[in-house]
C-alpha positions as CSV (number, residue, x, y, z in Angstrom):
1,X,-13.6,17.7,50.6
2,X,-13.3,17.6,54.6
3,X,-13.9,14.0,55.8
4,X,-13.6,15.9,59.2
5,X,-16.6,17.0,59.2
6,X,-18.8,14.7,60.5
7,X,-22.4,13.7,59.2
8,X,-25.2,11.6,60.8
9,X,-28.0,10.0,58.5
10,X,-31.3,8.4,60.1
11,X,-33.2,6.3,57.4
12,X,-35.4,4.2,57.1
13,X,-39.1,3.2,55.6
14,X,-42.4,5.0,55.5
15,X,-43.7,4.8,58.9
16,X,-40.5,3.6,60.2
17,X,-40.5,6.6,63.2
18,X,-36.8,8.3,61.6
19,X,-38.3,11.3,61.3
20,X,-39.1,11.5,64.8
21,X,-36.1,10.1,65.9
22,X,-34.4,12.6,63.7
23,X,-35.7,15.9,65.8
24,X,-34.6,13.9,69.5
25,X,-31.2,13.2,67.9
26,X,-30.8,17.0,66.7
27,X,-32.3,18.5,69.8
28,X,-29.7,16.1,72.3
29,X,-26.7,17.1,69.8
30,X,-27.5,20.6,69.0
31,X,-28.2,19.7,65.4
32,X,-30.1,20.7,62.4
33,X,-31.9,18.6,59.7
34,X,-32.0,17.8,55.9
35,X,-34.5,16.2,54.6
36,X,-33.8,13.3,52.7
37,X,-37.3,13.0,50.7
38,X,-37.7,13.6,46.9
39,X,-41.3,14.3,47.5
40,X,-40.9,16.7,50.4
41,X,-38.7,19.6,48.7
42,X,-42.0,20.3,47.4
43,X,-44.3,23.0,48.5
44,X,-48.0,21.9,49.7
45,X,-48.8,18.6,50.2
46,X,-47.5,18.5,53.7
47,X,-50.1,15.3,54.9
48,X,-49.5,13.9,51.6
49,X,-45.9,13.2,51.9
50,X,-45.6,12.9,55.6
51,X,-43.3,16.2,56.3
52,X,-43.0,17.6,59.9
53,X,-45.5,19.9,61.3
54,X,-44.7,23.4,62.1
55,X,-44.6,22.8,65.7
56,X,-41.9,20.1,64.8
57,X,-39.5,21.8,62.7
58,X,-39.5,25.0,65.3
59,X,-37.8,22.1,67.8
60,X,-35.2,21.8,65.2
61,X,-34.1,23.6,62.4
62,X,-35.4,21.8,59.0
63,X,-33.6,22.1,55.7
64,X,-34.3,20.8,52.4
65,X,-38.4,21.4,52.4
66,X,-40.5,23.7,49.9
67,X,-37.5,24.1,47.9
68,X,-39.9,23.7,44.4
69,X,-43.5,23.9,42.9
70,X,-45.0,20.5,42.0
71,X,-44.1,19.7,38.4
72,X,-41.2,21.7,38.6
73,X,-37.9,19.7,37.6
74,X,-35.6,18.9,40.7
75,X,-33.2,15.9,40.7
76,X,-30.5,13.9,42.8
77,X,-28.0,16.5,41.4
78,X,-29.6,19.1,42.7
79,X,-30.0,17.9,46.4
80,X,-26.5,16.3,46.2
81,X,-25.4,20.1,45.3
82,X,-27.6,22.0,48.0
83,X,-26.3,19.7,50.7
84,X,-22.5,19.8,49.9
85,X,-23.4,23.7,50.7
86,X,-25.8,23.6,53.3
87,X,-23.4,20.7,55.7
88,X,-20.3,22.9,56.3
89,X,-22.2,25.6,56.9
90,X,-24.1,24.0,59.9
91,X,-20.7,22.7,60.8
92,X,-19.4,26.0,60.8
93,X,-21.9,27.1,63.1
94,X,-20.9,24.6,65.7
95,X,-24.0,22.0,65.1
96,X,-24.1,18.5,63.8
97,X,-25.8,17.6,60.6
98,X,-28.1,15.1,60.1
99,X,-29.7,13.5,57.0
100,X,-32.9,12.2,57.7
101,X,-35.1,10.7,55.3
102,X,-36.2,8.0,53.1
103,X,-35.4,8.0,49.6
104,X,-32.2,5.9,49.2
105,X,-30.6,7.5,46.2
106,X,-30.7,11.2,47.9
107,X,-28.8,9.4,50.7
108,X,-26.3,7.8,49.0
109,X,-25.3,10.6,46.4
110,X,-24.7,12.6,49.9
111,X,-22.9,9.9,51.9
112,X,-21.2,7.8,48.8
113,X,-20.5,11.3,47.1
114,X,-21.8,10.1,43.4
115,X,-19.7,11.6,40.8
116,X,-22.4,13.4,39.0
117,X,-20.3,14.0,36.0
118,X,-18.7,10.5,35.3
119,X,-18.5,9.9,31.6
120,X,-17.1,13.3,29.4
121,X,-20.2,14.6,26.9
122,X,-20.3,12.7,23.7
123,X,-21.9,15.4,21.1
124,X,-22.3,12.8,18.4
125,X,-24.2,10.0,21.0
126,X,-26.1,13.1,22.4
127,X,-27.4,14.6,18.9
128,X,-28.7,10.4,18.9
129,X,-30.0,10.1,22.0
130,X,-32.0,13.5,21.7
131,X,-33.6,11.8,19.4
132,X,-35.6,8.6,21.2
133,X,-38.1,9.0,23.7
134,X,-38.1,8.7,27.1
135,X,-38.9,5.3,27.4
136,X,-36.5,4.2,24.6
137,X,-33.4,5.5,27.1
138,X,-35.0,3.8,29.8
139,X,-34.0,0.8,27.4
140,X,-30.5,1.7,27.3
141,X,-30.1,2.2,31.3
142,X,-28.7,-0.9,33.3
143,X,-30.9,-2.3,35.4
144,X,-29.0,-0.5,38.8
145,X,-29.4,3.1,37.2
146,X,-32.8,2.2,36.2
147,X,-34.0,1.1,39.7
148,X,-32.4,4.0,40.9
149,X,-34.2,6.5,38.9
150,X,-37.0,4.9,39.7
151,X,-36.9,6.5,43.1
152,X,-36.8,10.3,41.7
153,X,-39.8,11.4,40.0
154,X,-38.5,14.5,38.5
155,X,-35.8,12.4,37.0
156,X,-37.9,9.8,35.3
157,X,-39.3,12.9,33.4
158,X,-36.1,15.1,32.8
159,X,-34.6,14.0,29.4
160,X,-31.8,16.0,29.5
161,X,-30.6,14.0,32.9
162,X,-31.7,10.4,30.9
163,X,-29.4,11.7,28.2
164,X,-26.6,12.0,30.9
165,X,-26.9,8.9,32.4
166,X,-27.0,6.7,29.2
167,X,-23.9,8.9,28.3
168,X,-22.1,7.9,31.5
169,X,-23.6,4.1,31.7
170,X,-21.4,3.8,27.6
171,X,-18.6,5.3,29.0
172,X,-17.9,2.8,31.8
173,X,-19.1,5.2,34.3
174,X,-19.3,3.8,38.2
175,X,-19.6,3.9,41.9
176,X,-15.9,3.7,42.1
177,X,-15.0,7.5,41.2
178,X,-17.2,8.6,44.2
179,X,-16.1,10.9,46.1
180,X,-17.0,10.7,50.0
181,X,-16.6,14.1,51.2
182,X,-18.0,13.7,54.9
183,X,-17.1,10.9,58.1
184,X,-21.1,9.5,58.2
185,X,-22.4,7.2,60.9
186,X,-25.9,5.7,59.3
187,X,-28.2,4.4,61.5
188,X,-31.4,2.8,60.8
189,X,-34.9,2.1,61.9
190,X,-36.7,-1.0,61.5
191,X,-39.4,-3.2,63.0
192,X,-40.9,-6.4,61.8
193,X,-42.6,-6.2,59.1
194,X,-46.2,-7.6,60.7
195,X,-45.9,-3.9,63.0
196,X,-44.6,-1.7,60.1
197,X,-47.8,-2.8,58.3
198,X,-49.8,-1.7,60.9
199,X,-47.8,1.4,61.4
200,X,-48.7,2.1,57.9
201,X,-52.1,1.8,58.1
202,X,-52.4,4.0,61.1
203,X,-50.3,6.6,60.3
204,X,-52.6,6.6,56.6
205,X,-55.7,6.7,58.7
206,X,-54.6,9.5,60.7
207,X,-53.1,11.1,57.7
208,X,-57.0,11.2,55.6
209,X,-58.8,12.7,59.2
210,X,-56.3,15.4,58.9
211,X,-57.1,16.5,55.5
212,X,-55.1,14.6,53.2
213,X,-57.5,14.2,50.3
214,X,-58.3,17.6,50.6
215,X,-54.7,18.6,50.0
216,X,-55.0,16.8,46.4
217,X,-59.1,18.4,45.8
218,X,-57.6,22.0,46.9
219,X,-54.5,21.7,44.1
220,X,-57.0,20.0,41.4
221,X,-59.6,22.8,41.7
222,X,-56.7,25.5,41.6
223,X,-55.9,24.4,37.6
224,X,-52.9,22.3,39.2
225,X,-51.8,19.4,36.6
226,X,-52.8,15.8,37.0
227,X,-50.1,14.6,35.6
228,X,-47.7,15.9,38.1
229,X,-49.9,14.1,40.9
230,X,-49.4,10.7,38.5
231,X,-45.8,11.0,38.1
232,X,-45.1,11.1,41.8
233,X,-46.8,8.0,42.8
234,X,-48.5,6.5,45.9
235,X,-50.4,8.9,47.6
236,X,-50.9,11.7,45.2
237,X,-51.8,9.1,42.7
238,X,-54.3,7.1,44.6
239,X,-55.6,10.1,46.0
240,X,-56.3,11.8,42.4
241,X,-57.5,8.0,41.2
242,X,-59.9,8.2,44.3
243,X,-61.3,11.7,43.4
244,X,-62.2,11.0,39.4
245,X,-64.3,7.5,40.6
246,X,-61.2,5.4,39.7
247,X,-62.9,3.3,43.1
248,X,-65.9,1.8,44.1
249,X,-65.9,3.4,47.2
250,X,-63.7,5.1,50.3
251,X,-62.8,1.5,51.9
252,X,-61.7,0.5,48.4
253,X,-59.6,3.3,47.8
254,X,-58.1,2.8,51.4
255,X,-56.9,-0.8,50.5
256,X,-55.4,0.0,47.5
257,X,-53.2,3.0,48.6
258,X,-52.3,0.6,52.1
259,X,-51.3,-2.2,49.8
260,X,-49.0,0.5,47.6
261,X,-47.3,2.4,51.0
262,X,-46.2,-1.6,52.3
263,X,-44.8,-2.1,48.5
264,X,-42.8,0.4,48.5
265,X,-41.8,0.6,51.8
266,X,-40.3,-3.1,50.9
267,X,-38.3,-1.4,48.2
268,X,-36.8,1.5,50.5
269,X,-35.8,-1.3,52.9
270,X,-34.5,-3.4,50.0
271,X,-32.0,-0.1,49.0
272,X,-30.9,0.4,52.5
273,X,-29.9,-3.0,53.3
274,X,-27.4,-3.2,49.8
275,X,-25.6,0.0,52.4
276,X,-23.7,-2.5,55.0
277,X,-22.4,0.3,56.5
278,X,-25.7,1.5,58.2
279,X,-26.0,0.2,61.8
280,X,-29.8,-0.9,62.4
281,X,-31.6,-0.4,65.5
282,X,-34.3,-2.4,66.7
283,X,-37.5,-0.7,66.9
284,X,-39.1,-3.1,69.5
285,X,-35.8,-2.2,72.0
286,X,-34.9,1.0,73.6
287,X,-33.8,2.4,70.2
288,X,-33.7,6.3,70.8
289,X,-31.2,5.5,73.7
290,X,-29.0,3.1,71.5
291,X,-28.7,5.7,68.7
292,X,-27.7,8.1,71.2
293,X,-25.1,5.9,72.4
294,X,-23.8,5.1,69.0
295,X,-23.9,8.7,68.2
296,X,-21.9,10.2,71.2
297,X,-19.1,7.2,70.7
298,X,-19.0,8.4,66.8
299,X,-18.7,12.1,67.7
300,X,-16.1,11.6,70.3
């Protein structure tokens, strides 16, 4: 562990602008990115899940993206694992990390340093729990570890990493043998809620010009597995929904994937603000000028 080292996260919603914000930071600090985005560590799908163009990531260098196929397993343990490795060695190099993203639990494992291996193997529980189905250990998860795993898709589906967390949620297991291994400053975007709506809805209508139903067609008509586009929500799902005449029409189709992206987007927010610790900046201000303030007062 070196708590010298010194990590920056940018989070926030969908929409929110953090990824943006992200690439100014890292170009004015010399930095490089990991993206925090269970979604984006896999390959394809770029319009789908909102990941930085190529013209973008040449600004800055981009970690953390196209690191799986779709349907391939890949959880928090994982990106937990690949950052620990990846953050000293852009610290070594004389840059600044920064975590950029918007799925709360990838953040947290990084910045709270989760124990990943709280609670010692039980082979008697395990032989037990092998047993039940998936949704019967969802059953046995408290509701925080639940609501959590409901942010990974890979997990919801990986029964061996259930199996774990049931085995640490018996055995007492909790937030306080974490483990922060780096000094983070957090910042966050936000606007009101009446702009992040509209936000939404024009970065989704910009997103569907570009190709984004095309992305989901293109993976369909290669043999790719429907079930993979279910299990990974919003716009994979509504898209695939939208292409087997699950809608009346385009407009209808529209709504219901708008509605969705504002839902969850309330949830992100919801995680982030349990975090005190993260220092919000006011979209409607002069916020890239603030975080660089904040930033050069934490590096110094």
């Amino acid at each position: 562990m070196d708590r010298k080292i010194k990590l920056i996260t940018v989070v926030g919603t969908n929409a929110s602008g953090k990824s943006e914000l992200g690439i100014r930071m890292a170009q004015h600090f010399n930095g490089e990115i990991l993206s925090a985005d269970s979604r984006q560590i896999f390959r394809g799908f770029d319009l789908c899940c909102g990941k930085v163009t190529a013209e973008e990531r040449a600004l800055v260098p981009h970690h953390m993206l196209d690191l799986r196929s779709l349907g391939e397993s890949y959880s928090v343990a994982d990106f937990q694992s690949e950052c620990y490795r990846l953050i000293p060695e852009i610290h070594g190099r004389g840059r600044v990390p920064f975590l950029v993203g918007g799925t709360g639990l990838y953040v947290s494992a990084v910045v709270q340093g989760y124990n990943m291996m709280q609670g010692e193997p039980d082979p008697a529980l395990r032989a037990e729990l092998e047993e039940k189905s998936l949704e019967e250990l969802y059953a046995l998860l408290p509701p925080p570890t639940l609501e959590a795993l409901m942010e990974n898709p890979s997990d919801r589906k990986n029964k061996r990493r259930l199996i774990r967390l049931v085995e640490k949620a018996r055995a007492g297991g909790s937030s306080e043998g974490n483990q922060p291994r780096y000094d983070c400053l957090q910042l966050g975007l936000t606007w009101p809620m009446e702009v992040l709506q509209q936000r939404i809805d024009l970065r989704l209508e910009k997103r569907l010009q570009e190709g984004m139903v095309d992305e989901v067609r293109d993976y369909l008509r290669d043999g790719g597995d429907p079930q993979a586009l279910i299990d990974l929500g919003l716009e994979y799902r509504f898209i695939y929904r939208y292409l087997t005449g699950c809608y009346a029409d385009k407009a209808e189709f529209k709504a219901a994937l708008s509605t969705a992206i504002r839902q969850f987007s309330k949830r992100q927010l919801t995680w982030f603000r349990r975090d005190k610790s993260i220092r919000w900046l006011d979209g409607s201000s002069d916020y890239h000028a603030e975080a660089i303030r904040l930033t050069e007062e934490f590096l110094q």
